[in-house]
C-alpha positions as CSV (number, residue, x, y, z in Angstrom):
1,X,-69.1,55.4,41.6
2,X,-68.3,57.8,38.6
3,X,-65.2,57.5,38.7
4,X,-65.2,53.7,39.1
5,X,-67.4,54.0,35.7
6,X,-64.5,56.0,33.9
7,X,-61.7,53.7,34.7
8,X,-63.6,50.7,34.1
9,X,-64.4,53.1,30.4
10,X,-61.0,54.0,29.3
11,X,-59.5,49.9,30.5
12,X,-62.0,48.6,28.1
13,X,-61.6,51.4,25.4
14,X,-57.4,50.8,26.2
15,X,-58.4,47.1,25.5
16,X,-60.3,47.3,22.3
17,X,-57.9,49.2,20.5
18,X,-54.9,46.5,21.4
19,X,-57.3,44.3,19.9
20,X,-57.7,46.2,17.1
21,X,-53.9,47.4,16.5
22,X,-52.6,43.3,17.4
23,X,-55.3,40.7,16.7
24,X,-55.5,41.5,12.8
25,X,-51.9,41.6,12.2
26,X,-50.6,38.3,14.4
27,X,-54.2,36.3,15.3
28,X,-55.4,34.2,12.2
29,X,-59.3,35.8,11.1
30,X,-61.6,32.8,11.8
31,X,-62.5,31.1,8.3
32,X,-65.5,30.9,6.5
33,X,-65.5,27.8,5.1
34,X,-67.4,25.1,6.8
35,X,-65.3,22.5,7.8
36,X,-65.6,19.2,6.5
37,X,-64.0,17.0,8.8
38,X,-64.8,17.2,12.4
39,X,-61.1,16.9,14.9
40,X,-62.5,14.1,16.2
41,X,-62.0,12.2,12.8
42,X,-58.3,13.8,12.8
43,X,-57.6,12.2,16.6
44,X,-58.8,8.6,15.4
45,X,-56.6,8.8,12.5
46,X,-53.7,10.3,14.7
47,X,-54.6,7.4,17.4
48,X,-54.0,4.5,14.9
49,X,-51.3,5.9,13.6
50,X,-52.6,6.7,9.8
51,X,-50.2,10.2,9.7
52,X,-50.5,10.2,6.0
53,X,-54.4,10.5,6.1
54,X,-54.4,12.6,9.2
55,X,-52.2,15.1,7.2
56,X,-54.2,15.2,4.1
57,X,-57.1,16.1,6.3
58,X,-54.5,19.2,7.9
59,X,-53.7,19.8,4.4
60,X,-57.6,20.8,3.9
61,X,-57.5,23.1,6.2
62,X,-54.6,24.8,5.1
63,X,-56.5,24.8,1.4
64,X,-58.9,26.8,3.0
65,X,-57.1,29.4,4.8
66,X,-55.3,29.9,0.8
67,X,-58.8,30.6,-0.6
68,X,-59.9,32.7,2.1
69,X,-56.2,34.3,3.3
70,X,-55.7,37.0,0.7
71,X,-55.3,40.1,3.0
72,X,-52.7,42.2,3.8
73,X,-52.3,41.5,7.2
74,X,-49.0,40.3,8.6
75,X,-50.1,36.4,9.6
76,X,-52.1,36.2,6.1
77,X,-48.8,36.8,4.6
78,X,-47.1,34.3,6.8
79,X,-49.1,31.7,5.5
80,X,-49.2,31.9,1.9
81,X,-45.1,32.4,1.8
82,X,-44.2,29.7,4.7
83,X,-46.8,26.9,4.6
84,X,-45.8,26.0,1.4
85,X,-42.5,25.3,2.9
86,X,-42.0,21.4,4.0
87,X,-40.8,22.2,7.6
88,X,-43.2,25.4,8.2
89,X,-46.0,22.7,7.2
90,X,-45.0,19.6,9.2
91,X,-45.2,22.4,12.1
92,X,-48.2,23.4,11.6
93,X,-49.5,19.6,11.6
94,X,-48.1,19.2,15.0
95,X,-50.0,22.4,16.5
96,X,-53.1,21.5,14.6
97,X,-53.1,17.7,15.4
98,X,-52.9,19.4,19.3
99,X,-55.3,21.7,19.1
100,X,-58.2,18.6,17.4
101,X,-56.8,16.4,20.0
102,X,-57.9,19.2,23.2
103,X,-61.0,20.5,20.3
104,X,-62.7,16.6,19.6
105,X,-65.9,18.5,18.5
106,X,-64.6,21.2,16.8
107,X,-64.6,21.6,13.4
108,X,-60.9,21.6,11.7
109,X,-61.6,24.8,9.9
110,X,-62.2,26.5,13.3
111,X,-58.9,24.7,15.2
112,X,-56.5,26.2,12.1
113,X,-57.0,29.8,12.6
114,X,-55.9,29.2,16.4
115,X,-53.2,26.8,15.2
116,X,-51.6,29.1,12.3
117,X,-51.4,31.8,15.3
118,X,-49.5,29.1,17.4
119,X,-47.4,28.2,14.6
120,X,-46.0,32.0,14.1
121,X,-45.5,32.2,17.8
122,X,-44.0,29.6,18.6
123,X,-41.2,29.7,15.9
124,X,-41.2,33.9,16.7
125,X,-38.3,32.7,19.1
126,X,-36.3,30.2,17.0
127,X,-33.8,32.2,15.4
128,X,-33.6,29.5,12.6
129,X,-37.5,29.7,11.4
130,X,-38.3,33.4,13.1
131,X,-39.2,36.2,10.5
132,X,-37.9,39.3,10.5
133,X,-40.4,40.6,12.4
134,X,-39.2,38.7,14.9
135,X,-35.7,40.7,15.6
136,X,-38.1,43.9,14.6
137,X,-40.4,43.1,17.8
138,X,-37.1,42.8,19.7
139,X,-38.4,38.9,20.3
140,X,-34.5,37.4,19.1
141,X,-31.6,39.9,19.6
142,X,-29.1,39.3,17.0
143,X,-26.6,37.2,19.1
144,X,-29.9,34.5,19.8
145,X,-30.2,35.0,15.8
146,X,-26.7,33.9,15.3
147,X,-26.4,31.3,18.0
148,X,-28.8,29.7,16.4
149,X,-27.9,30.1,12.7
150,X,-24.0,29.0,14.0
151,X,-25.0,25.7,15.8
152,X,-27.4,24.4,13.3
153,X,-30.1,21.4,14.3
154,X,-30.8,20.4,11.1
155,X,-28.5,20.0,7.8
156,X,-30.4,22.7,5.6
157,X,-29.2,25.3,7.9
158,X,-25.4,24.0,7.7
159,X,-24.6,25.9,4.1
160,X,-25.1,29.1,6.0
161,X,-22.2,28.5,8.6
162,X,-19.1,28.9,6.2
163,X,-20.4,32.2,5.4
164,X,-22.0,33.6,8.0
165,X,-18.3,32.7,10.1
166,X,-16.5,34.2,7.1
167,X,-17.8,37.6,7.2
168,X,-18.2,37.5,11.5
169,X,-13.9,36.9,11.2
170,X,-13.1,39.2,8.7
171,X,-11.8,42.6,10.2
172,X,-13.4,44.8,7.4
173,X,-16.8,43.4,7.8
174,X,-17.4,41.4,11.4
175,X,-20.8,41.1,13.5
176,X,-21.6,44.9,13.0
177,X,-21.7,45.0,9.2
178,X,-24.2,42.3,9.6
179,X,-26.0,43.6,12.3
180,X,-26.6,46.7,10.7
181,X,-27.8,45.0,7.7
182,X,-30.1,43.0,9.0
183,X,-31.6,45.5,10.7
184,X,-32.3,47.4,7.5
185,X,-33.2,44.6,5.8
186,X,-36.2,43.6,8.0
187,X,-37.1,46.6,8.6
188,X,-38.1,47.2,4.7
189,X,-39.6,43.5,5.0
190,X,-40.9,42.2,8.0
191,X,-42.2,39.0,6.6
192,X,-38.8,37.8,5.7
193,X,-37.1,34.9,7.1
194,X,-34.1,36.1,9.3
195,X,-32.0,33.0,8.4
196,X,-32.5,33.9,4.6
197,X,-31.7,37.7,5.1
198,X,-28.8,36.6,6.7
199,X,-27.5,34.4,4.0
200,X,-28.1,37.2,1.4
201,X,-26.2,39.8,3.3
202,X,-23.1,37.3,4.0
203,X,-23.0,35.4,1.3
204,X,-21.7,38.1,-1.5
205,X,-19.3,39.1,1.2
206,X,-18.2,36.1,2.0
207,X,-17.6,35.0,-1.8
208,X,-15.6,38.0,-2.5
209,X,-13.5,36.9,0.6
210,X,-12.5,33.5,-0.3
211,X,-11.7,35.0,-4.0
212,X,-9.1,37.3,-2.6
213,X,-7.6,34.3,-0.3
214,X,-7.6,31.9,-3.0
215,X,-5.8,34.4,-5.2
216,X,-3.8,35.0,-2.1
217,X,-2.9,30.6,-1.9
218,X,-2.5,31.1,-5.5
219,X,0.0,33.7,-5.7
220,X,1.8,32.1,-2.7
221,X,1.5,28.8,-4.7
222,X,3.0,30.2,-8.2
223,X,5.7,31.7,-5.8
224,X,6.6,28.2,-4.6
225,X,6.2,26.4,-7.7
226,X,8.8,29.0,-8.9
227,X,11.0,28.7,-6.0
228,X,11.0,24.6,-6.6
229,X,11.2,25.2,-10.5
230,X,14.8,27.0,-9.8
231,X,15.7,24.5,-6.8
232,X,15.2,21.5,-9.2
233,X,16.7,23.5,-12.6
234,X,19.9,24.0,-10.3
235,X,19.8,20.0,-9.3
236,X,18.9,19.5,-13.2
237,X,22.6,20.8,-14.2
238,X,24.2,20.2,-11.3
239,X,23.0,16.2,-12.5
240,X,24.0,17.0,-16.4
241,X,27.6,18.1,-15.3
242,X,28.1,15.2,-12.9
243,X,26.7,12.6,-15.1
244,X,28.3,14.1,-18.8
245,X,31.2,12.1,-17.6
246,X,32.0,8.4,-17.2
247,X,30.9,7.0,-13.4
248,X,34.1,5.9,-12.4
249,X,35.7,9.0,-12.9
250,X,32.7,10.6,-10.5
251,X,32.6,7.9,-7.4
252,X,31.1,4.7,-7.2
253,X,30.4,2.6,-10.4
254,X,26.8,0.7,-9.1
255,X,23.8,0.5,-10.6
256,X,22.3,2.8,-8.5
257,X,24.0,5.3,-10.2
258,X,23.9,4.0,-13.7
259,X,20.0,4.2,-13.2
260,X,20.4,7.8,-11.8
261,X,23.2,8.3,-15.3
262,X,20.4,7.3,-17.4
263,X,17.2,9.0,-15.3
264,X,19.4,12.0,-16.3
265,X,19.3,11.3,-19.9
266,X,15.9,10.4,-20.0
267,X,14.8,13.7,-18.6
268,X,17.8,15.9,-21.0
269,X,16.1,14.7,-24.1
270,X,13.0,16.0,-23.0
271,X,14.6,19.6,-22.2
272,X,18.0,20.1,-24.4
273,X,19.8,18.3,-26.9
274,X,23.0,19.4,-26.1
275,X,22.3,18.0,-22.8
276,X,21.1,14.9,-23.9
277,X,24.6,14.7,-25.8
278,X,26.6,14.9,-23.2
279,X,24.8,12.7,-20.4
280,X,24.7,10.3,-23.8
281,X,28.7,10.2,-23.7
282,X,29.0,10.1,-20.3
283,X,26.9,6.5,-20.3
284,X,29.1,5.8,-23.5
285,X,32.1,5.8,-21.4
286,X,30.9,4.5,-18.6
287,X,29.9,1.3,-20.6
288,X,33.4,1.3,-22.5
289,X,34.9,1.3,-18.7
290,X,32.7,-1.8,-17.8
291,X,33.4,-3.7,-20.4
292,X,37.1,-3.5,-20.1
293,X,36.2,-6.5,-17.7
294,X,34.5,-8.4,-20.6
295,X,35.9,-11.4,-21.8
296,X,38.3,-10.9,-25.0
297,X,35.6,-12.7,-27.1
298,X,33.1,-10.2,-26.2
299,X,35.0,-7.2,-26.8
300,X,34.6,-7.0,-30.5
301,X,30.9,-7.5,-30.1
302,X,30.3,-4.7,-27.2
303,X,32.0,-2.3,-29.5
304,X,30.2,-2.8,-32.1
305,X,26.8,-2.7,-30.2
306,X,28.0,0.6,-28.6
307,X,29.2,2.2,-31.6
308,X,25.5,1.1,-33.5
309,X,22.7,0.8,-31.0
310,X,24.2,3.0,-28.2
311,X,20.9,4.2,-26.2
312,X,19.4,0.6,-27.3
313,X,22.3,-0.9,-25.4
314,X,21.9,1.9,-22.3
315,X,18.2,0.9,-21.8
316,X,18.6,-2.7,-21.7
317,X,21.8,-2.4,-19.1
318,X,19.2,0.5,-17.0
319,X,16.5,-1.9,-17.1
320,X,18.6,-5.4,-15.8
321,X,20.3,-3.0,-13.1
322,X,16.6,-2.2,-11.9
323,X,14.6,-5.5,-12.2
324,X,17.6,-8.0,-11.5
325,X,20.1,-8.6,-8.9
326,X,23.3,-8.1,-11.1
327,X,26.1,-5.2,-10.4
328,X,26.7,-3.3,-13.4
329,X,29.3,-5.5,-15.4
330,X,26.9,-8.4,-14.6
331,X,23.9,-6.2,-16.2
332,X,26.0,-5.4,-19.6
333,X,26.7,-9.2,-19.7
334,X,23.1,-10.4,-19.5
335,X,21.8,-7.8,-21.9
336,X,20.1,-9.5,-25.3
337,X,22.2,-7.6,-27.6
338,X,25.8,-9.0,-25.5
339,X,24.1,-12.4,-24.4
340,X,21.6,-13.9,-26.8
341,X,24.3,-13.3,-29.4
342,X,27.4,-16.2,-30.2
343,X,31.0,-14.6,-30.0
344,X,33.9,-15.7,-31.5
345,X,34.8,-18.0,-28.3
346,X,31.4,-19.7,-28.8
347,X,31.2,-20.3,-32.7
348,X,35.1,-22.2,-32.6
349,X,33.3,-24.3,-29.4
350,X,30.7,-24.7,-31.5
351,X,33.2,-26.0,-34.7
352,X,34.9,-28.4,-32.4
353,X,32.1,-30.3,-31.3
354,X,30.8,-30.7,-35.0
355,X,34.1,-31.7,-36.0
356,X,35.5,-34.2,-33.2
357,X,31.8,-34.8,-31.5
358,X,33.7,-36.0,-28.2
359,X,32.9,-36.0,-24.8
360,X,35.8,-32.7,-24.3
361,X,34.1,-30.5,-26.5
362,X,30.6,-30.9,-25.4
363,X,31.7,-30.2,-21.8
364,X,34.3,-27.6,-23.1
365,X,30.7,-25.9,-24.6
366,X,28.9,-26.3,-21.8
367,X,31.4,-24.9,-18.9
368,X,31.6,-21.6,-21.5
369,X,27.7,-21.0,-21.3
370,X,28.0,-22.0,-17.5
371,X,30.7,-19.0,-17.9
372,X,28.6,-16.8,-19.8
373,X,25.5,-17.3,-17.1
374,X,27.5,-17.2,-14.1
375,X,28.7,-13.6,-16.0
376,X,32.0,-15.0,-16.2
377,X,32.7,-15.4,-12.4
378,X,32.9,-17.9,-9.8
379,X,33.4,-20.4,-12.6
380,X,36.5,-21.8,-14.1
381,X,36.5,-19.3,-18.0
382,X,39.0,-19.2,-20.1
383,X,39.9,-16.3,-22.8
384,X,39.8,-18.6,-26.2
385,X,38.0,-22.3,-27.4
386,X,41.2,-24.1,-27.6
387,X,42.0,-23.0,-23.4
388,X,38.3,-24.6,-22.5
389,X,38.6,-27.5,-24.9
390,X,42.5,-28.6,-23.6
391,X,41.6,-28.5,-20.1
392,X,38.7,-31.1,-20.5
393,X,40.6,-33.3,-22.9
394,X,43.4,-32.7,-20.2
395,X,40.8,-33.6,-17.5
396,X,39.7,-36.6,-19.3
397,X,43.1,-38.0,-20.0
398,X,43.4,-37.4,-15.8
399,X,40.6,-39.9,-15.0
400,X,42.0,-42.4,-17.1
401,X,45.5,-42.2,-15.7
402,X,44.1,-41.4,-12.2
403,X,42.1,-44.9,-12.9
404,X,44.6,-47.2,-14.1
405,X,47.4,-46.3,-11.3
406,X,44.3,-46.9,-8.9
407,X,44.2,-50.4,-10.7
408,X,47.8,-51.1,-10.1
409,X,48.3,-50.1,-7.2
410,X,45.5,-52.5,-6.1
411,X,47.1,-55.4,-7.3
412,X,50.1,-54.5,-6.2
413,X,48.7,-54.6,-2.4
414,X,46.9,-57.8,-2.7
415,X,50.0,-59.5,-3.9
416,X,50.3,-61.6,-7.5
417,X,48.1,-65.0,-7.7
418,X,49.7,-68.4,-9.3
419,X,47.1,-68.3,-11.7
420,X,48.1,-64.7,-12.6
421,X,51.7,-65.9,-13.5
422,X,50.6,-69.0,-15.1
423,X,52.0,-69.2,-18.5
424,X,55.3,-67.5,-17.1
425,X,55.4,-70.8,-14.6
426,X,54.5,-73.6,-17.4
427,X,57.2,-71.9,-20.1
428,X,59.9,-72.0,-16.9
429,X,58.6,-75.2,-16.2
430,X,59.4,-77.1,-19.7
431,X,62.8,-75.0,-20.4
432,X,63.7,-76.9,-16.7
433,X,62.7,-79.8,-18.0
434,X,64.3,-79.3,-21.8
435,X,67.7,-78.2,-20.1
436,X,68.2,-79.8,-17.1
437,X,66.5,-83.1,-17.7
438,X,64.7,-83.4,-14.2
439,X,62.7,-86.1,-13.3
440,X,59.0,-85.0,-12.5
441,X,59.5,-85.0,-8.7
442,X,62.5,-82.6,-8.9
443,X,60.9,-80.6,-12.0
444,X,58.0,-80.6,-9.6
445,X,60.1,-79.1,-6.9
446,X,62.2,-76.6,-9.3
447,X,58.6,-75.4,-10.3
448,X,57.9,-74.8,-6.5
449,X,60.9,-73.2,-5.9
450,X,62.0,-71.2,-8.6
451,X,59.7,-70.9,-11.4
452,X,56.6,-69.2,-9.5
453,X,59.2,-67.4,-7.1
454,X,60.8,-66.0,-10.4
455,X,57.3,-65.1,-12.6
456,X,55.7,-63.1,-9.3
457,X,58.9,-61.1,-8.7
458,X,59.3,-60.3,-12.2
459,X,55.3,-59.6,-12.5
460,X,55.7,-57.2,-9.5
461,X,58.4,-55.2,-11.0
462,X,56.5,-54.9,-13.9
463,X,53.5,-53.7,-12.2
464,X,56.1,-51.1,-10.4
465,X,57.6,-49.9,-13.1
466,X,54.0,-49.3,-14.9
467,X,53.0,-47.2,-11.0
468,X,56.0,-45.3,-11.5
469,X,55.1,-44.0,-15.2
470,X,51.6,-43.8,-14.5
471,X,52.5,-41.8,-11.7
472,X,54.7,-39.5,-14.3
473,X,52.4,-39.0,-16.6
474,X,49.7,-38.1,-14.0
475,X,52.2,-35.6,-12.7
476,X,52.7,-34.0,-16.7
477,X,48.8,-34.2,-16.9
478,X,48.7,-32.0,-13.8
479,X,51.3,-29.5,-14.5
480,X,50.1,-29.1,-17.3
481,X,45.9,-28.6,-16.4
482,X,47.5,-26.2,-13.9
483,X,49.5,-23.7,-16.4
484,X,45.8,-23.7,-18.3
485,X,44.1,-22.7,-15.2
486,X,46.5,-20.0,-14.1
487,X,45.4,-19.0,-17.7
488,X,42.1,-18.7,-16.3
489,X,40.2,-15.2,-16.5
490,X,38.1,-16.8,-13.5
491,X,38.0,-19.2,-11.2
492,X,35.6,-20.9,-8.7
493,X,36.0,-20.7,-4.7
494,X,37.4,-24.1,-5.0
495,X,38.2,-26.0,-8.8
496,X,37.1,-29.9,-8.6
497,X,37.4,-30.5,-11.9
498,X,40.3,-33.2,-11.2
């Protein structure tokens, strides 16, 4: 029986100091302050869903435990650093609105004290809202802590990642440094949040990492931009050497490369003058090689473009090669300073017309602009005015000839009329009659027999005899339209001028 006495003594005695060493430190003290709202009011506001007004009754309770929390236990401390936090506080609503909902009649001043204490214990296992007491207790070990602080529920907790996987990876610092760390940093203080001892020990470490790999990228960047620097200086004069001289002395004469040419020149002025100079003279002669195809009438005017208004000249060619659809001897042509301008050829068309104002000199004008458009090819062009003007007079002349033997021969196929040869048959009729003295039935007869037989066979020949120097003259005309078109400095697929 004694002995039953003593054990049943030193359990209870065992008891009453765990209560006294644990209930103060992690139990919330029961408050003071009478409660003015009973749980049952909390529940009905809960029930019809009014959160906002079921909160502001939590939030009463919470005022409370501030006035009356001001110890120095460990769950006191708790609540005055974490309830003012938004997700420690929407916690505590969700264990307090449980424990009115199972405690209708109790006060809500007597269900917080029980609540706070759920609150701390439940999130004493969540390595993302745990304290440091937490990992002191032994409640988390560190790889829970950073399981949790790696795979992050919510997006507050995402900032730590970057660092906390920065300093894990780095082979000076790893999971030890941290470890270590946080051991000694909750052990000086417990009331701590792990996730934000954490992001003080890593972040420093982890900024001071990134710094020394972005210098790394930037010293491995300088080094490249260096390395492409003297690849691109090497292409640079490699370019200047090439293009310092005419294009048709270096390969293909397009305007692909005329636009490269004067790329180059574009960039030289920027970088060297001497440079500049010599890609300058290179385009120089390759535009004096070009316009060895121009048309004599447009020599004296390229030359004395290229000698005035060289890089003027250069830029309008670079800028037809690359928004039109010419090659480069098509580009000079349609420049402004070449095309908008009236050469020699041109002003002497021009003098004709207002001079003679004929039908051979308007289209003479006319085929030189066609000339001039169609950059002097695949169209009949001539070197000088008088060339362009002879051939249409030439042509004209042609039509006419080419209209009367049409005429002539027409006639000559349908055969002469009586009526044609009239007066011919009446003056052979009354030299019959003055000469022979007929009588009306033989002069009648005679008339019949000879006179019309005679003035159709001597019409006829005449007609022949016109065919054949029709046909002569046609023949000159001709010959001669074709000597002026082997004069030609171009020439259509097929010429249908005549």
């Amino acid at each position: 029986m004694m002995d039953t006495y003593k054990r049943t003594s030193i359990l209870l005695t065992f008891s009453m100091l765990l209560a006294s060493c644990g209930k103060p430190n992690f139990e919330a003290p029961e408050l003071k302050t009478e409660s003015p709202y009973l749980c049952s009011t909390v529940n009905d506001f809960v029930l019809i869903n009014e959160m906002t007004q079921a909160q502001k009754i939590a939030d009463m309770s919470i005022n409370s435990m501030n006035r009356e929390y001001v110890g120095e236990s460990y769950i006191e401390k708790f609540q005055d650093k974490y309830l003012k936090n938004i997700e420690y506080r929407f916690g505590y609503y969700k264990v307090f609105f449980n424990a009115c909902e199972a405690n209708a009649s109790k006060g809500i001043n007597e269900v917080a004290p029980m609540s706070l204490t759920k609150l701390y214990h439940e999130i004493s296992k969540n390595g993302s809202m745990a304290t440091c007491q937490s990992f002191n207790d032994n409640l988390l070990s560190y790889k829970e802590i950073m399981r949790s602080l790696s795979n992050p529920s919510r997006e507050p907790y995402m900032e730590y990642i970057s660092s906390i996987k920065k300093v894990q990876n780095d082979a000076d610092f790893g999971d030890l440094y941290i470890e270590e760390n946080l051991k000694n940093e909750c052990e000086d203080n417990p009331v701590a949040r792990i996730q934000d001892v954490v992001a003080q020990i890593t972040r420093p470490i982890a900024k001071s990492i990134r710094e020394k790999e972005a210098e790394v990228v930037r010293k491995q960047e300088h080094e490249e931009q260096l390395r492409q620097a003297k690849i691109e200086e090497a292409k640079y004069r490699e370019n200047v050497e090439l293009y310092s001289e005419g294009l048709f002395k270096t390969g293909e004469a397009s305007c692909s490369r005329f636009i490269k040419q004067y790329d180059i020149s574009v960039v030289a002025k920027a970088k060297s003058k001497s440079d500049f100079d010599s890609v300058t003279a290179g385009i120089k002669e390759t535009l004096h090689k070009v316009a060895d195809e121009l048309p004599p009438a447009q020599k004296p005017l390229f030359n004395n473009i290229i000698s005035t208004q060289p890089l003027s000249l250069a830029e309008q060619v670079f800028n037809k090669c690359r928004y039109s659809h010419y090659d480069l001897k098509g580009s000079l042509l349609k420049v402004n300073l070449l095309n908008r301008q009236a050469d020699s050829v041109e002003l002497e068309l021009d003098k004709f017309y207002k001079e003679r104002m004929d039908a051979a000199s308007l289209k003479a004008m006319d085929q030189y602009k066609l000339c001039k458009s169609y950059n002097f090819k695949n169209a009949l062009c001539f070197k000088d005015a008088n060339s362009y003007y002879s051939y249409f007079v030439l042509q004209h002349e042609i039509k006419a000839l080419e209209k009367s033997k049409t005429s002539i021969v027409r006639k000559i196929n349908i055969g002469v009329s009586k009526n044609e040869v009239f007066d011919e048959v009446e003056n052979c009729r009354k030299l019959a009659f003055r000469e022979k003295r007929l009588s009306a039935e033989e002069l009648n007869k005679y008339e019949r027999e000879v006179c019309v037989s005679k003035a159709k066979q001597e019409r006829l020949d005449s007609y022949n005899e016109k065919l054949k120097l029709l046909k002569a003259d046609l023949n000159n005309a001709l010959s001669h339209m074709e000597s002026i078109e082997e004069q030609a400095i171009s020439k259509p697929q097929s010429v249908s001028y005549h």
